[in-house]
matplotlib code that plots the C-alpha trace (Angstrom):
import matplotlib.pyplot as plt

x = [-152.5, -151.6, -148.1, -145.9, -145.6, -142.0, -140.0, -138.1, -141.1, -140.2, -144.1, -145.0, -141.7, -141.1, -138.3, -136.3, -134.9, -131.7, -129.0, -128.1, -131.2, -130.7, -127.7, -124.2, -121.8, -118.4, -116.1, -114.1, -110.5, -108.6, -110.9, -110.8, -106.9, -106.5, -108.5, -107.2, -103.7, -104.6, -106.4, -103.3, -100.9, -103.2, -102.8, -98.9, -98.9, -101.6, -98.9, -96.5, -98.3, -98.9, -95.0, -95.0, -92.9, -94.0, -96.0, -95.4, -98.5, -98.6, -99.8, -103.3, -104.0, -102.6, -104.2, -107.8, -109.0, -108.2, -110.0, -113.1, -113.3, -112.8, -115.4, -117.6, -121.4, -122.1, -118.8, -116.8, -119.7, -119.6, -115.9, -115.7, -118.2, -116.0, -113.3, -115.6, -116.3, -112.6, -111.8, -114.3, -113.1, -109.6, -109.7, -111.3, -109.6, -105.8, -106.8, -107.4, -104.4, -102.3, -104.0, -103.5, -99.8, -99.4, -100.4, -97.6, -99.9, -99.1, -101.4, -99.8, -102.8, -105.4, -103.5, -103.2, -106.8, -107.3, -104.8, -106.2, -109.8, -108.2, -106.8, -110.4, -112.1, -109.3, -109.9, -113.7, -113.1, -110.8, -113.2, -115.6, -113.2]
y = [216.0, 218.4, 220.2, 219.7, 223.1, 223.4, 226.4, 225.6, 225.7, 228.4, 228.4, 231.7, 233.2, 236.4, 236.1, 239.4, 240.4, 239.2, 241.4, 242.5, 245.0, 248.8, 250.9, 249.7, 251.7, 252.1, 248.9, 249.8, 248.1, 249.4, 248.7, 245.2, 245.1, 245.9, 243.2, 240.7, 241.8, 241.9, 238.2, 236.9, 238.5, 236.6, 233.4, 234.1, 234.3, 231.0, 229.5, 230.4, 228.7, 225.8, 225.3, 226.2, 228.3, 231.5, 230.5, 232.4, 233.6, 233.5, 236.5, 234.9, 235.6, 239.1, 240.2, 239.1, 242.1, 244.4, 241.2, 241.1, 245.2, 244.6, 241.9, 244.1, 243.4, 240.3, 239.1, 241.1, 241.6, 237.8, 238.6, 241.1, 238.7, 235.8, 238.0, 239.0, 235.8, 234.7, 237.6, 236.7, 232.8, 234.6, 237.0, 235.2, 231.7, 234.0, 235.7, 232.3, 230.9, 233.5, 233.6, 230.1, 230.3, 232.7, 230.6, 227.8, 225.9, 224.2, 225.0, 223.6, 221.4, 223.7, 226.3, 223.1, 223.3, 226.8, 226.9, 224.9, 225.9, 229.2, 227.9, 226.1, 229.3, 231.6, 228.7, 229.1, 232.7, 232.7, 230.2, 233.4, 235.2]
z = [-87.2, -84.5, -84.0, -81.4, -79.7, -77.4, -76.8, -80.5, -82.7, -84.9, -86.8, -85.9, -85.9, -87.8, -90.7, -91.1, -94.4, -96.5, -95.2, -98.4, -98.2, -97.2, -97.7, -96.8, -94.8, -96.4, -95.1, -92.2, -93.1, -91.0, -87.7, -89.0, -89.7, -86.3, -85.3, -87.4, -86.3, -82.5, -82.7, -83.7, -81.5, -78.8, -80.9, -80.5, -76.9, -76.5, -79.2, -76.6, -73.7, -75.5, -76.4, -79.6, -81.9, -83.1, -86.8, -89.9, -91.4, -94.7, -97.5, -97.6, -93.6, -93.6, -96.4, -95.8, -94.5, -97.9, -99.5, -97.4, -98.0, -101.4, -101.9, -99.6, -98.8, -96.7, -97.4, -95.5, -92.7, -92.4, -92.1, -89.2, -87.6, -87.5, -86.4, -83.5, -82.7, -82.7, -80.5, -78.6, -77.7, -77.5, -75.3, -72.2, -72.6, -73.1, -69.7, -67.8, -69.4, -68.1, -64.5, -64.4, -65.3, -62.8, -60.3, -61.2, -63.3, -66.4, -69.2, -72.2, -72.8, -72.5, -74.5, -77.3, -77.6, -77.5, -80.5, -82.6, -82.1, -83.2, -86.6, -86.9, -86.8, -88.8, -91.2, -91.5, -91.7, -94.7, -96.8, -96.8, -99.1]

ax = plt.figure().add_subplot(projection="3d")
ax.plot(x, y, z, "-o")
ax.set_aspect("equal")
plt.show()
């Protein structure tokens, strides 16, 4: 019986370590505060696009990055990943949101979707902790 071979035959691929090997740098809470705090201040203004009130956040989203620094190891990097990742879906799709409002546009549908792919991925993120 002979193997397939395609560009996603992972065979002879070379498996790194756990991530929990090595020495851990001291967690960086308030880089990741300021994170957490600026990814939601772009969720406000897509909240805003989209025609939505401003949401309360609750005690549970503002305090997850003290949690994730307290847990520490791949907890909180798993943590400032996601938030990474969210910033990272943010930041573009707030930017065409707003060019597109400046051109007369109506983007309360796409800033619907934006939104809730947001609270999808702040969701994901606070099931790590």
């Amino acid at each position: 019986m002979s193997a397939i071979s395609h560009e996603f035959d992972l065979s002879q691929a070379t498996m790194l370590p756990p991530a929990e090997t090595g020495p851990r740098e001291t967690p960086d809470v308030a880089t990741l505060a300021n994170q957490w705090e600026a990814v939601h201040e772009a969720a406000a203004a897509v909240g805003h696009l989209a025609q939505l009130g401003r949401e309360v956040v609750g005690d549970e989203v503002v305090g997850l990055p003290l949690r994730a620094a307290e847990k520490g190891g791949w907890h909180y990097e798993m943590v400032a990943r996601g938030v990474d990742d969210l910033a990272a879906i943010m930041q573009p799709g707030l930017r065409a949101l707003l060019s597109l409002t400046a051109q007369g546009q109506d983007t309360t549908a796409a800033a619907l979707t934006l939104w809730h792919e947001f609270h999808t991925s702040r969701s994901a993120i606070l099931s790590l902790i």
